[in-house]
C-alpha positions in Angstrom: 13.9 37.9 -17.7 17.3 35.4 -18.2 19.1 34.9 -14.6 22.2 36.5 -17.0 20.1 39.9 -16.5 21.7 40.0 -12.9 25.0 40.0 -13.8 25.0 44.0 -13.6 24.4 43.5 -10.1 28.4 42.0 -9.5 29.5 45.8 -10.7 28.6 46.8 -7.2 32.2 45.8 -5.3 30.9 44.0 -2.5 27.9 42.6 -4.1 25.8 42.1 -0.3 23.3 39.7 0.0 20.8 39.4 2.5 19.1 35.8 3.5 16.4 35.8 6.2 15.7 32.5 7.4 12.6 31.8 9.5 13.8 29.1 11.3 17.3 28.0 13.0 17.8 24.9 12.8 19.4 22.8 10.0 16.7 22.7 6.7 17.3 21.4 3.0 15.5 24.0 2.2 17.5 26.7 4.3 21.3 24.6 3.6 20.6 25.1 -0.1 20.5 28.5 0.0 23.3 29.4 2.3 26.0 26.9 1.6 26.9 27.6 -1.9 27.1 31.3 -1.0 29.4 31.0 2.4 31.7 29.0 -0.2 31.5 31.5 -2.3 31.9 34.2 0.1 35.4 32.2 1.4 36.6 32.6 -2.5 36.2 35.6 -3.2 36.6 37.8 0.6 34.6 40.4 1.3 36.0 42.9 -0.7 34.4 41.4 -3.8 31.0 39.3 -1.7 29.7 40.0 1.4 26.7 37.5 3.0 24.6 39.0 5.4 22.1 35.9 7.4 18.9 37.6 9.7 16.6 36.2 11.7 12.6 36.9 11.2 13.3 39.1 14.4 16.1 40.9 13.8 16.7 41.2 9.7 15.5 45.4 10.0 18.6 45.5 12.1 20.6 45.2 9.1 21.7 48.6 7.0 19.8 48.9 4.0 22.8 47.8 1.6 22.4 44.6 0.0 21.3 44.6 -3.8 19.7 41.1 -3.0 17.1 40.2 -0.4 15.7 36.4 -0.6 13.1 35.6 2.7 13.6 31.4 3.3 10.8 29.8 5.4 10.9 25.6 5.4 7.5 25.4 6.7 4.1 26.6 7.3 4.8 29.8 9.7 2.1 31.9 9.8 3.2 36.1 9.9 1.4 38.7 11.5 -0.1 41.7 9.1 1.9 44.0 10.3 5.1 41.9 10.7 4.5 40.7 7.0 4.2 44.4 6.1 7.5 45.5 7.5 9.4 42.4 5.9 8.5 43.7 2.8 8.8 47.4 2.9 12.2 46.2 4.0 12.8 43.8 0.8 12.1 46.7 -1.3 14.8 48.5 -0.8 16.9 45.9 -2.8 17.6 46.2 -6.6 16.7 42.1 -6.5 14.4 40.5 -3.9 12.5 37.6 -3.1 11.8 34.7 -1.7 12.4 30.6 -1.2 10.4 27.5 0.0 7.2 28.4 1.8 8.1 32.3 2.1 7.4 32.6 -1.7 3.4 31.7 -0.4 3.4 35.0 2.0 4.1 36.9 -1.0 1.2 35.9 -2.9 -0.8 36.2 -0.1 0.3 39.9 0.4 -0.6 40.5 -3.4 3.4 41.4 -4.1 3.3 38.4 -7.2 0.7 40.0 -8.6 0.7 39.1 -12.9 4.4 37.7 -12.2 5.7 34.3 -12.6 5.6 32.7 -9.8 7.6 28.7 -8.7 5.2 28.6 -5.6 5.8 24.9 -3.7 3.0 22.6 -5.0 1.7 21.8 -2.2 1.2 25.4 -0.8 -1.2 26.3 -4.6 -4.0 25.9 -2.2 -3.2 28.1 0.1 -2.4 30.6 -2.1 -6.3 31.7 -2.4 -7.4 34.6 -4.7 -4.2 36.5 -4.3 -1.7 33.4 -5.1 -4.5 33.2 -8.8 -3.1 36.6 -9.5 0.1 35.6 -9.3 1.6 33.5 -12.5 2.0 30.2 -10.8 4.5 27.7 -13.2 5.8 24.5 -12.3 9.3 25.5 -12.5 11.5 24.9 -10.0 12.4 29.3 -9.3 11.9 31.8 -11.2 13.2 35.6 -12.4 10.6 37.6 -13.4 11.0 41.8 -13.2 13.2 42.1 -9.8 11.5 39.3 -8.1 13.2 35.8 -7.5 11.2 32.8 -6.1 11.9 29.0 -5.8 9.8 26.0 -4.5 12.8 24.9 -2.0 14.1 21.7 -1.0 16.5 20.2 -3.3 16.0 23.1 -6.1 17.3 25.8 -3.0 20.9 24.4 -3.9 20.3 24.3 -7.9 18.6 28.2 -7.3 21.8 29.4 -5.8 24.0 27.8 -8.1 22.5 29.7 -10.8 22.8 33.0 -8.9 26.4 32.3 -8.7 26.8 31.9 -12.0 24.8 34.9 -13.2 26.6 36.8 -10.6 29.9 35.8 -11.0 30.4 33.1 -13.6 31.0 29.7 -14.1 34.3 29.8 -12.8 33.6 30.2 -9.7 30.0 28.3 -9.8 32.6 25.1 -11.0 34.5 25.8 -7.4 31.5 25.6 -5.5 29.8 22.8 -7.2 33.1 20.9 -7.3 33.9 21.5 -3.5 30.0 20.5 -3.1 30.4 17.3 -5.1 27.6 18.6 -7.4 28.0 17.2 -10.9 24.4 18.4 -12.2 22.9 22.0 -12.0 18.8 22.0 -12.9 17.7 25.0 -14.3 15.0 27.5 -13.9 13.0 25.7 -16.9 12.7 22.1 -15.1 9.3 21.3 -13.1 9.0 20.4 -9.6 8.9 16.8 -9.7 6.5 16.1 -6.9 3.0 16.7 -8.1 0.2 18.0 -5.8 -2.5 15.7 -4.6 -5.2 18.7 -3.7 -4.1 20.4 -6.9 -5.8 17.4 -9.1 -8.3 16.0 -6.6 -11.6 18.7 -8.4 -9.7 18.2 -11.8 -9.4 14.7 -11.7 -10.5 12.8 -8.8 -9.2 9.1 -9.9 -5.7 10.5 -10.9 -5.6 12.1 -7.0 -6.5 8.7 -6.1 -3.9 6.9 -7.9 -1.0 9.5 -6.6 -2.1 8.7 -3.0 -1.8 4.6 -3.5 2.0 5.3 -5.1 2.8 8.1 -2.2 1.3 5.3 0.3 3.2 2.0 -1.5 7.0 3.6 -1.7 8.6 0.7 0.0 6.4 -2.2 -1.4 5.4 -0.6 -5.0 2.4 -1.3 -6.9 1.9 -2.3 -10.5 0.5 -0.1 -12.9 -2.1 -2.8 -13.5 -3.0 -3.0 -9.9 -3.0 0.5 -9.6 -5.0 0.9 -12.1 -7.6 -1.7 -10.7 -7.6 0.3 -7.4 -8.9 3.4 -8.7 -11.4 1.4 -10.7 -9.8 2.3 -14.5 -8.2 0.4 -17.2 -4.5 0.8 -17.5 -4.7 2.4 -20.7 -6.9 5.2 -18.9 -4.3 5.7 -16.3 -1.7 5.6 -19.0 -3.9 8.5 -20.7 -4.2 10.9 -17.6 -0.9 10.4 -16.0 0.5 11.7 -19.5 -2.2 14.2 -20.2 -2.0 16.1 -16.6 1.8 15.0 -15.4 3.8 14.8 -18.7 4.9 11.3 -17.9 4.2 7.3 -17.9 2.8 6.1 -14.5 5.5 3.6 -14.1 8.3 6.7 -14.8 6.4 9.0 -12.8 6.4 6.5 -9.5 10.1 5.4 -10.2 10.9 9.6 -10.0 8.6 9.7 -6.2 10.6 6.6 -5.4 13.8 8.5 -5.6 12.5 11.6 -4.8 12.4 10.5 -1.6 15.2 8.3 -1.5 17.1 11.8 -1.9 15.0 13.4 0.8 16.3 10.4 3.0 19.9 10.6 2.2 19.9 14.3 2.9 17.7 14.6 5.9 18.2 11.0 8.0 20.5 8.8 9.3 19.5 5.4 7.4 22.3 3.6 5.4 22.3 4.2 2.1 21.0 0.4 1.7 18.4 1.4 3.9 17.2 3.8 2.3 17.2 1.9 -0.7 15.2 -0.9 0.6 12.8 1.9 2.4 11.8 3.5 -1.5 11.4 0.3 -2.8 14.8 -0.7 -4.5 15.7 -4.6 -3.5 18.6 -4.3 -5.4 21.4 -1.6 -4.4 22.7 -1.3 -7.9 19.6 -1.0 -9.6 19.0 1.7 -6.5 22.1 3.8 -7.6 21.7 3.4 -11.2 18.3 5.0 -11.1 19.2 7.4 -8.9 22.4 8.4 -11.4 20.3 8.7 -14.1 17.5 11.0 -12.5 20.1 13.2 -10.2 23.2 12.9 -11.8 24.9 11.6 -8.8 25.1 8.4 -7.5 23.6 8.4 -3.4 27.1 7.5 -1.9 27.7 11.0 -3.6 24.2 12.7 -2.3 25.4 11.5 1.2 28.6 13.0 1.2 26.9 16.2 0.1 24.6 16.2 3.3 28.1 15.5 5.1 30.4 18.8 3.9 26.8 21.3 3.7 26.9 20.3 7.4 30.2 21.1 8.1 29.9 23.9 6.5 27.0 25.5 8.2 29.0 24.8 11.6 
């Protein structure tokens, strides 16, 4: 189903949606939901949008209003049966629910994903068990399938809600937000999660895993494809043929993309300079750094960093 579908959602007037955050502190992952939709929130008043935010603890205390419900977890947090029960029950008294980062894993677990698709985190597959193999897992970054949302999280939280805001209430006001977010970009619910997961390859193909960890260990200092290849005991022709065959991509493009994959992760989540954390993901050069970094983001990191900056603001 298109994200356009939910546009007969906005006929409600206010349109409520419900966030439930498991944590409360400051997370990409949580920040990428909720900052596009306080802005939009501030533009339009809450005769037209109202944003409702609950706690694990206390998100039943809410009225049973809001059209959308999306659950966002940043880490590992394990729910009780019964507590994951009444989360749920309580979700599905939206038209539109969901969830975002590791959240989307306790509904595969709890069978709700069951033959839908499904843009589980990569590194949570494993987890997922018998009931996460029921559910359609894609490499997309979210996904709207029936009335269930999901994204991976992270980055792709503040790409998710931009596209919500669009289907919701069009590109008008998705421009004001991404403008006052100094967003130039918007990936959509087609592009793959970028990071690829070790365990997920390791029984398919052991020397590929291998290779992945020497690149995920050699950010700062990287490796040549040649020595790479010689590490894992391959030619470089060999490498060349699995990194395309399982990833999509070159070995030299795919460790260029971890590079700045976690150059963004820096820029958004530490305190390093931005020449720091250039030098830290292997770029000696700062222009080369933000050239790169242009061409894969679509903003330069002086322009990521500012980001972090107003979505911090913001959430104060």
């Amino acid at each position: 189903m298109p994200f356009s579908s939910l546009s007969s959602l906005a006929v409600a007037s206010p349109l409520r949606i419900q966030v439930i955050h498991a944590q409360d502190d400051f997370s990409l992952t949580l920040a990428g939901i909720l900052q596009p939709l306080r802005l939009v929130a501030q533009l339009l008043g809450d005769e037209q949008f109202v944003l409702h935010t609950s706690s694990l603890a206390d998100f039943s205390l809410l009225e049973q209003s809001a059209q959308i419900v999306l659950i966002v977890a940043n880490n590992g947090l394990h729910l009780e049966p019964q507590q994951s029960t009444q989360l749920i029950e309580h979700c599905r008294h939206a038209k539109v629910w969901g969830a975002v980062g590791s959240a989307v894993l306790w509904l595969t677990q709890s069978g709700e994903m069951r033959g839908l698709r499904t843009a589980l985190p990569r590194n949570l597959e494993v987890e997922a068990g018998d009931e996460g193999e029921a559910a359609l897992l894609t490499p997309h970054l979210f996904e709207l399938d029936g009335n269930r949302l999901t994204c991976c999280g992270g980055a792709a939280s503040t790409d998710f809600a931009l596209t919500l805001i669009d289907a919701l209430f069009g590109a008008a006001v998705q421009a004001e937000v991404m403008q006052t977010l100094c967003i130039e970009h918007v990936r959509s619910a087609s592009d793959k999660q970028q990071m690829a997961s070790q365990v997920r390859f390791a029984s398919l193909q052991p020397k590929l895993s291998e290779a992945l960890q020497f690149m995920e260990a050699n950010l700062e200092e990287p490796l040549a494809t040649d020595d790479i290849a010689n590490l894992v005991g391959i030619s470089r022709r060999q490498l060349e043929r699995l990194f395309k065959q399982y990833l999509g991509n070159m070995p030299s493009r795919y460790y260029l993309e971890l590079r700045l994959k976690r150059a963004r992760q820096l820029l958004l989540e530490s305190h390093h300079s931005i020449i720091q954390v250039g030098l830290m993901c292997g770029f000696s050069s700062g222009s080369h750094f933000a050239t790169a970094y242009g061409t894969l983001f679509g903003i330069t990191p002086r322009e990521e960093r500012q980001r972090k900056l107003v979505g911090v603001t913001n959430l104060k």
